[in-house]
C-alpha positions in Angstrom: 14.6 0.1 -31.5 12.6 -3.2 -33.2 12.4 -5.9 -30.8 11.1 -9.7 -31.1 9.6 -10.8 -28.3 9.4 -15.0 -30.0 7.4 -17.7 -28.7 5.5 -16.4 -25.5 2.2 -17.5 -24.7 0.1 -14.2 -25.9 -2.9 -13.3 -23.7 -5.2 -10.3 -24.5 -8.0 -10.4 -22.4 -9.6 -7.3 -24.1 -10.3 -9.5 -27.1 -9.7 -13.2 -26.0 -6.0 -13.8 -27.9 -4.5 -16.8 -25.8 -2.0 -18.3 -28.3 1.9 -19.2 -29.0 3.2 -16.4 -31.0 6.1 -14.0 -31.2 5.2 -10.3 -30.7 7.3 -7.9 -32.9 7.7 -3.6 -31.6 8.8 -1.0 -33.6 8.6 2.7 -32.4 6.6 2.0 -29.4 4.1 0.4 -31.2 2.9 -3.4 -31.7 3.3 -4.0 -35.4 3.0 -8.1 -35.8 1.5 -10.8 -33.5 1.9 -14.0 -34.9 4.7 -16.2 -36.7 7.0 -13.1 -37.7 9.7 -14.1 -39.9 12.4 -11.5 -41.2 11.6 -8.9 -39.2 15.3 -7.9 -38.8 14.6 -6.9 -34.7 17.7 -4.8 -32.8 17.0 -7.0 -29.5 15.2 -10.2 -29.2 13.8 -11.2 -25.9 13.3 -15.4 -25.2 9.5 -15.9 -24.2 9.4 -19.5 -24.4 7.5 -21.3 -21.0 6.3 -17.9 -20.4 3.2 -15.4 -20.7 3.2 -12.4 -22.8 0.4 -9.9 -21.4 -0.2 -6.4 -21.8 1.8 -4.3 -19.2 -0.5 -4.0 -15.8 -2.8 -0.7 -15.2 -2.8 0.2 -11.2 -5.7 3.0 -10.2 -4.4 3.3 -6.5 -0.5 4.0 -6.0 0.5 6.4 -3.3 3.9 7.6 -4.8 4.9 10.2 -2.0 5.8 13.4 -4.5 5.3 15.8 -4.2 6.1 16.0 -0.4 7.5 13.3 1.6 10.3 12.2 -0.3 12.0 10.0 2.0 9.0 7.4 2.2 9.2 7.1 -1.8 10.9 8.4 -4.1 9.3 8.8 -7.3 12.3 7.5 -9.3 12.2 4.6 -6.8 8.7 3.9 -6.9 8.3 3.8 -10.6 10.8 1.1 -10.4 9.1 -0.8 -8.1 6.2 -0.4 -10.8 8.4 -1.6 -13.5 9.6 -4.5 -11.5 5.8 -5.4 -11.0 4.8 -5.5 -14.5 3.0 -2.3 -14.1 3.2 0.1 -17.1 0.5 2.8 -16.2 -0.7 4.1 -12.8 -2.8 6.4 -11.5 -1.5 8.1 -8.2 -4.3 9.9 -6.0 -4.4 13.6 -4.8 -2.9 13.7 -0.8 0.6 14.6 -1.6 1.9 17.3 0.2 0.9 19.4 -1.0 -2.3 17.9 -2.1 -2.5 18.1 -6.2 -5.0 21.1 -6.2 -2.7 23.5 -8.4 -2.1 22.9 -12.5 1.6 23.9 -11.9 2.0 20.9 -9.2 0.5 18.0 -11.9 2.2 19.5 -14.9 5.8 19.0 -12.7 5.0 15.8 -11.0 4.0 14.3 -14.7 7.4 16.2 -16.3 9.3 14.2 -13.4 7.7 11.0 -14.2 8.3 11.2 -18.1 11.9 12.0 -17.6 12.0 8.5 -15.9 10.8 6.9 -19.0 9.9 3.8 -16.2 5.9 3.9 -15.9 2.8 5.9 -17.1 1.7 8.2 -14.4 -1.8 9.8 -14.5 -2.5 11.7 -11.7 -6.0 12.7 -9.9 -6.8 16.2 -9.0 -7.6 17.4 -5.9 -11.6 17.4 -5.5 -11.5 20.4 -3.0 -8.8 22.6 -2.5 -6.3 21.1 0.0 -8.5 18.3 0.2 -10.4 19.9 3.6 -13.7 19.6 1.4 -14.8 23.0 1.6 -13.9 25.1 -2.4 -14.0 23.1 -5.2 -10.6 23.3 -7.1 -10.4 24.5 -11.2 -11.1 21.1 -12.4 -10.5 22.4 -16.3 -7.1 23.9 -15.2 -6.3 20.8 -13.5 -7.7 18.5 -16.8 -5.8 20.7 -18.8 -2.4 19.9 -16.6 -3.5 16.0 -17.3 -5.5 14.8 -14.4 -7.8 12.0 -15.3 -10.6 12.5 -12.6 -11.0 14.1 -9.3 -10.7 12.9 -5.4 -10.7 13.2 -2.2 -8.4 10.0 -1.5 -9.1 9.3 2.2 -10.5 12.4 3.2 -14.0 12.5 3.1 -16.6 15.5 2.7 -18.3 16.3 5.3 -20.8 18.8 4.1 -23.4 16.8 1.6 -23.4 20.2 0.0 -20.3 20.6 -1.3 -20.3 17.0 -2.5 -23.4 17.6 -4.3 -22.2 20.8 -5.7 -18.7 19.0 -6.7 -20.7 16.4 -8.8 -22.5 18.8 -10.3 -19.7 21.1 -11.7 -18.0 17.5 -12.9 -21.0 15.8 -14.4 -21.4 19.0 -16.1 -18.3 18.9 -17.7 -18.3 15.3 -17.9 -15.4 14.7 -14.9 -14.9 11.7 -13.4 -15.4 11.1 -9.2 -13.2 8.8 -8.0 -14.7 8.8 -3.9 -13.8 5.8 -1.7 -17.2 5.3 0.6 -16.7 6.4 4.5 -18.9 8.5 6.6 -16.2 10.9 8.3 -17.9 10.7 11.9 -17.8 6.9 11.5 -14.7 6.2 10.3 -12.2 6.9 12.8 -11.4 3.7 14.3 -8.1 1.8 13.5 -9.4 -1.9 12.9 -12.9 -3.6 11.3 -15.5 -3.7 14.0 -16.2 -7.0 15.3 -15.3 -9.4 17.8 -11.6 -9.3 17.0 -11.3 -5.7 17.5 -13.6 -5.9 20.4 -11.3 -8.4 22.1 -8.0 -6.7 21.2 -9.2 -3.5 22.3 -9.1 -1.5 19.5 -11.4 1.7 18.1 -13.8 -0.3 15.3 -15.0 1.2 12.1 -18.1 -0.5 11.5 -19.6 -1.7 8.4 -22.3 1.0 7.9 -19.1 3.9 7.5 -19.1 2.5 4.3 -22.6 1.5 3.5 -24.1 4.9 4.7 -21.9 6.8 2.4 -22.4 5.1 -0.4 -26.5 5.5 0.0 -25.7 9.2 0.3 -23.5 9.0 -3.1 -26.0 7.3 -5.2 -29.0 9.5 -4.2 -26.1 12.5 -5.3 -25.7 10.8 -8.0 -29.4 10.6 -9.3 -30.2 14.2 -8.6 -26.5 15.3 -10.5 -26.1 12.0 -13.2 -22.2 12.3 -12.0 -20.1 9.4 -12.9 -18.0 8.1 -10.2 -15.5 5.5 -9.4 -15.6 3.5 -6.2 -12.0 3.4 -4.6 -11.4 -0.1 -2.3 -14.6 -1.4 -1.3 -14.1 -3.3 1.8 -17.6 -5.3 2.8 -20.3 -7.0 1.7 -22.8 -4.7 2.2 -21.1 -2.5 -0.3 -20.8 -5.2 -2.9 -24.8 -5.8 -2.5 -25.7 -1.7 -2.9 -22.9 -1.4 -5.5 -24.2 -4.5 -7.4 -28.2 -2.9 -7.0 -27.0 0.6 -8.3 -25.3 -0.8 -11.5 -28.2 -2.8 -12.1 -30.6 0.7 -11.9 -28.1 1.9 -14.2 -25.7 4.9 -12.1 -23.1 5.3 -14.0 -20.3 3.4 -11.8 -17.0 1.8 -11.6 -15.3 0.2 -8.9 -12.6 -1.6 -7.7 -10.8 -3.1 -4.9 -7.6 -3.7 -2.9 -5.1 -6.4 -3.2 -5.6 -6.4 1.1 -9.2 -6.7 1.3 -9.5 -9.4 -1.6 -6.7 -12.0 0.5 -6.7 -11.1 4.2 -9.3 -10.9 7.1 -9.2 -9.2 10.3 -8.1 -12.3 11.6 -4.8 -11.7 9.5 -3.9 -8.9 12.6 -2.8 -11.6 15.1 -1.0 -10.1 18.1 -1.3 -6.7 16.7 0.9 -7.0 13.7 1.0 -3.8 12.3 1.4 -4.3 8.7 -2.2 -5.2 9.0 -3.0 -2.0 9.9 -4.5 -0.8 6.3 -7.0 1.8 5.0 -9.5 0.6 4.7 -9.5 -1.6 7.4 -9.3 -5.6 6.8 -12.6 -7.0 7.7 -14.6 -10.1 8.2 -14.4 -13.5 6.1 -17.2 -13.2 5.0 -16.5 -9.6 3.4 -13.4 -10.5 1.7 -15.5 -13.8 0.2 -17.9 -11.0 -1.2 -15.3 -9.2 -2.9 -13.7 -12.2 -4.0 -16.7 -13.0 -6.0 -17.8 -9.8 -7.0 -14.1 -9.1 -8.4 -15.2 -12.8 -10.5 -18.5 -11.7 -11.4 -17.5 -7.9 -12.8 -19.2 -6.1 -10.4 -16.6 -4.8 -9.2 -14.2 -3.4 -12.7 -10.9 -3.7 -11.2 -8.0 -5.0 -9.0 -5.6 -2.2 -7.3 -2.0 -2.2 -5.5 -3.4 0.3 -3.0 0.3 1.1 -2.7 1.5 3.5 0.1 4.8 3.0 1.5 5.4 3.5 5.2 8.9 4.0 6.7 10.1 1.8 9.8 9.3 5.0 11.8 5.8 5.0 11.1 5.1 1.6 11.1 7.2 0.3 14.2 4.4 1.5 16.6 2.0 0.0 18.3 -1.1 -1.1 15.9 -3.5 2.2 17.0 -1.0 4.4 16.2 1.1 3.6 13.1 0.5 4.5 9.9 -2.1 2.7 7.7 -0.5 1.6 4.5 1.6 -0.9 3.0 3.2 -1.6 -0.3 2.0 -3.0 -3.4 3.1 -2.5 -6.6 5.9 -5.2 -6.8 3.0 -7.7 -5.5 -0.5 -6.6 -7.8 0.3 -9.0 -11.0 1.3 -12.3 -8.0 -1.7 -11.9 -6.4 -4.3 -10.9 -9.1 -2.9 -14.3 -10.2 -3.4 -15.9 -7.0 -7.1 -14.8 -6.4 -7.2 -16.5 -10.3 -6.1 -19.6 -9.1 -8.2 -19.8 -5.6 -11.8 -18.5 -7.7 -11.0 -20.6 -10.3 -11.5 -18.1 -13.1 -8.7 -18.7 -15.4 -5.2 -17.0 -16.5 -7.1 -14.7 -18.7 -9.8 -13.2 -16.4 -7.2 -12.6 -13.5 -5.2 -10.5 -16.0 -8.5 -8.4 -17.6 -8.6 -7.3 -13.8 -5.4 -5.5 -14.3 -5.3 -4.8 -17.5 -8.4 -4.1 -19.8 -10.9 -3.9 -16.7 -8.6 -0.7 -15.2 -8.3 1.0 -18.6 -12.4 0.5 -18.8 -12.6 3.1 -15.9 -10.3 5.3 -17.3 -12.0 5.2 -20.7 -11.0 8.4 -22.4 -9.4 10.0 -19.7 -6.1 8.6 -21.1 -6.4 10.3 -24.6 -5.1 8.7 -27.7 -3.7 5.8 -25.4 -7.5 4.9 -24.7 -7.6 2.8 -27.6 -4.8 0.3 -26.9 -4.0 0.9 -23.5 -4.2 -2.4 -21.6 -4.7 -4.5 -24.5 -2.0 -5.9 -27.4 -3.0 -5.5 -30.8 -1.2 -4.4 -33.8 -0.8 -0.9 -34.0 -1.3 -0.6 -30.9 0.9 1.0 -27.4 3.8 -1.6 -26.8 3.4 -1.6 -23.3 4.0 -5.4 -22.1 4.3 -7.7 -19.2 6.5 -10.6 -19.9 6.2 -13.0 -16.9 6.8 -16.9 -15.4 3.4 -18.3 -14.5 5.1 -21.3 -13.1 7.5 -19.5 -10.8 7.1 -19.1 -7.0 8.6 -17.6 -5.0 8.6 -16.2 -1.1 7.9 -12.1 -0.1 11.2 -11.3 2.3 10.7 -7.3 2.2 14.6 -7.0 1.4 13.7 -7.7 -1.7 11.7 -4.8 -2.5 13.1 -2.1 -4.8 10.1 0.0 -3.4 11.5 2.7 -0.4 8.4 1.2 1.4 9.3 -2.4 3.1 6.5 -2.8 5.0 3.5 -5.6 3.4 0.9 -7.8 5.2 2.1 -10.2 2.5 6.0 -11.3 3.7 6.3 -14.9 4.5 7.0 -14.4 8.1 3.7 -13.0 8.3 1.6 -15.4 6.0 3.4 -17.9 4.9 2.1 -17.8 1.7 4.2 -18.4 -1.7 3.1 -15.9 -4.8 2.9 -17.1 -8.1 4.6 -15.9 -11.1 7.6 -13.7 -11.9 8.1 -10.7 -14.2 10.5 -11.3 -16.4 10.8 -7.8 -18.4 8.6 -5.0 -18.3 8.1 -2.5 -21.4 6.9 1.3 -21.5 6.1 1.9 -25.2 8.7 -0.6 -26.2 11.9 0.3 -24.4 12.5 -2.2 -22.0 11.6 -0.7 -18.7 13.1 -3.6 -16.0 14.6 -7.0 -17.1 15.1 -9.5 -14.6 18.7 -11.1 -13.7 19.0 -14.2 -15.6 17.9 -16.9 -13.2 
C-alpha cells in the first residue's frame, strides 16, 4: 500500500530534519520526504498541527510469553506498544521459561511477526535458567535472533562465571546487557533512606548498585566485553558510569521512565504502584539521571514495562510485585522530561528513537541502517503524534493487560503531554486513533 502522510511537522533526530513536509511510503519503505506531488498514495493520513517522528525503540519491555499468559498477553501487549508509538522493542530473558533455548526465541519471534503490530528482539538468557551458574549457547541463541545476552534482574553471584560469560561474548563480539546490583545487597523492597527507615521497610542502599558496577568495569578491562547498563537508579552510578566512558569501556546505558520522574517520596502511605525494580530513590538521584539522560551519558530512555495483575499488586507494599506498565506512557513522558530539562522536541525523541538503536547497533541487521531514523529509503516505521494534547492517566484506559502505573492521576496528578495519533510497522498502519 503507498501512503501520504502530508503536512506533519518531520523530526529526525538522527540527522537534525525538523521541517513541514509530507512523508510518502511505499513497500515498507520511506521513498520521498518533502513537497510530494503526484504520488498517487492508496491512503492518505492528515498530519497537519502534528509531529511526524520515527516510530519509538523501547530496550526494556517485560511482555509475559512465554509463561504467564494471563498478566500479558503478547497479542495484547504489542498493542499497547502500537498504541504508544512504539515500533521495535526489545523484551528481556525471565520468561518462564527463561529464553535459554533457540527453539523458545525462534517461536516467541514467529508469534510476534504473525502480529504484524511491533518489532520484537529478544535477549538471550546469559546463564542457563538464569541461576548464573552454565553459560547458555550464545551462537545458537544469535542464530535464533537474540540481540545480546542477560541476566534481567537476577544477578551473578559467582565473579567467575561473570568473568567467564564476558569473555565467551567479547570473544564473539556479544553484547551484555547487566543491570548493576550486588545480589547480597539488593534484597530490600524500597531505596534506603530516611523514608524507608521511617515506614519500616527492608532498604537497598545505594552501594548495591555502585559496588557492582566497580566489579563490571574491572571485568570488563581484563575481558574488553561490551555491555549495556539496564536502569541506573542513583547518582553514584551516573558519576562511575560517566568516569568509565570517559577511560573509554565500551558502554551503553540507559534508564527508566520511574527513576527519571518519581522519588521515594512518590511511595506515600505505602502505595504500591511505587513499588518498582529498581527501587525509586532520593531527589537528588533522579536530578542525576535527569541530567545525565540531557547530557548523553546515559544513551537511552526505557518503558521498563512489566505488567502486574490486581492479585499481585493489591498487597501490602513489602510484598507485592515490583513492576508497573509502560509502554502506552514512554513517548508522554520522554516528552515531559523534554519540557522540565529544557532540551527541546528533538533531543527528547533521539532518547527514544536514534539513541536506542545506537545500543543496538548491528544487532538489528539490515534494519540497523534506518532503524529509528526517517530517511528515504529507509524502514517506514513512524510515530505520528499531538504535541499539544494532554491528557489524564485513568488505568481503564490501558489496552495493556497490566493496569497498574505509578503514573495515574489519582496518584500524581500529573497531566502527560502528547497523543499518538497512528503508529506504523514498515508502513501498514499498526494503531490509528478514534477520531477526536
Amino acid at each position: 500500500m503507498k501512503i501520504l502522510i502530508r503536512s506533519g511537522r518531520v523530526i529526525d533526530p538522527a540527522s537534525g530534519r525538523d521541517e513541514r513536509a509530507d512523508l510518502a511510503i511505499a513497500s515498507g519503505r520511506i521513498v520521498a520526504i518533502g513537497q510530494v506531488a503526484d504520488f498517487g498514495a492508496d491512503r492518505e493520513i492528515d498530519a497537519a498541527g502534528l509531529v511526524v517522528a520515527p516510530g519509538l525503540v523501547d530496550l526494556a519491555a517485560r511482555l509475559r510469553e512465554p509463561g504467564r499468559k494471563h498478566q500479558g498477553m503478547l497479542e495484547s501487549e504489542l498493542q499497547a506498544a502500537a498504541a504508544g508509538g512504539i515500533t521495535s522493542l526489545v523484551c528481556p530473558p525471565d520468561t518462564e521459561p527463561a529464553l535459554d533455548e533457540p527453539g523458545l526465541v525462534e517461536m516467541l519471534k514467529f508469534r510476534a511477526r504473525k502480529l504484524s503490530r511491533c518489532r520484537l528482539f529478544p535477549l538471550g538468557a546469559l546463564t542457563r535458567g538464569l541461576a548464573g551458574e552454565v553459560l547458555t549457547e550464545m551462537a545458537e541463541l544469535t542464530e535464533a535472533g537474540c540481540v545480546g545476552f542477560s541476566q534481567a534482574d537476577t544477578a551473578i553471584r559467582d565473579t567467575l562465571v561473570l568473568q567467564r560469560a564476558l569473555q565467551y561474548a567479547a570473544t564473539f563480539g556479544y553484547a551484555v546487557w547487566l543491570r548493576p546490583q550486588d545480589a547480597w545487597l539488593g534484597k530490600g523492597v524500597a531505596a534506603s533512606g530516611a523514608l524507608a527507615t521511617r515506614l519500616g521497610l527492608s532498604g537497598v542502599p545505594v552501594a548495591a548498585e555502585t559496588i557492582a558496577l566497580h566489579t563490571l568495569f574491572e571485568l570488563m578491562r581484563i575481558t574488553g566485553a561490551r555491555v549495556h547498563l539496564c536502569r541506573l537508579s542513583s547518582a553514584a552510578g551516573v558519576a562511575l558510569l560517566r568516569t568509565a566512558k570517559a577511560e573509554g569501556l565500551p558502554l551503553t546505558a540507559d534508564v527508566s521512565i520511574n527513576s527519571l520522574h518519581l522519588s521515594d517520596v512518590d511511595i506515600g502511605y505505602f502505595n504500591a504502584d511505587m513499588r518498582l525494580t529498581p527501587p525509586l530513590r532520593q531527589g537528588k538521584d533522579r536530578d542525576a539521571l535527569r541530567a545525565a539522560l540531557a547530557d548523553g551519558t546515559i544513551d537511552a530512555l526505557v518503558s521498563d514495562h512489566n505488567p502486574v495483575d490486581d492479585d499481585a499488586k493489591t498487597l501490602p507494599f513489602g510484598e507485592a510485585e515490583p513492576g508497573a506498565t509502560g509502554l502506552e506512557l514512554l513517548l508522554s513522558l520522554a516528552l515531559k522530561w523534554g519540557e522540565d530539562s529544557g532540551v527541546g522536541l528533538g533531543q527528547a525523541l533521539a532518547r527514544v528513537t536514534c539513541g536506542p538503536v545506537g545500543v543496538l547497533g548491528e544487532a538489528l541487521g539490515s534494519l540497523a541502517a534506518s532503524a529509528g531514523r526517517l530517511v528515504e529509503g529507509g524502514v517506514a516505521d513512524v510515530c505520528v503524534f499531538d504535541p499539544e494534547a494532554a491528557w489524564r492517566l485513568e488505568p481503564g484506559m490501558l489496552k495493556s493487560q497490566g493496569k497498574h502505573t505509578p503514573f495515574s492521576f489519582a496518584s500524581t496528578g500529573m497531566a502527560l503531554p502528547g497523543r499518538v495519533r497512528a503508529t506504523l510497522v514498515a508502513g501498514t498502519v499498526a494503531y490509528e486513533a478514534s477520531p477526536v
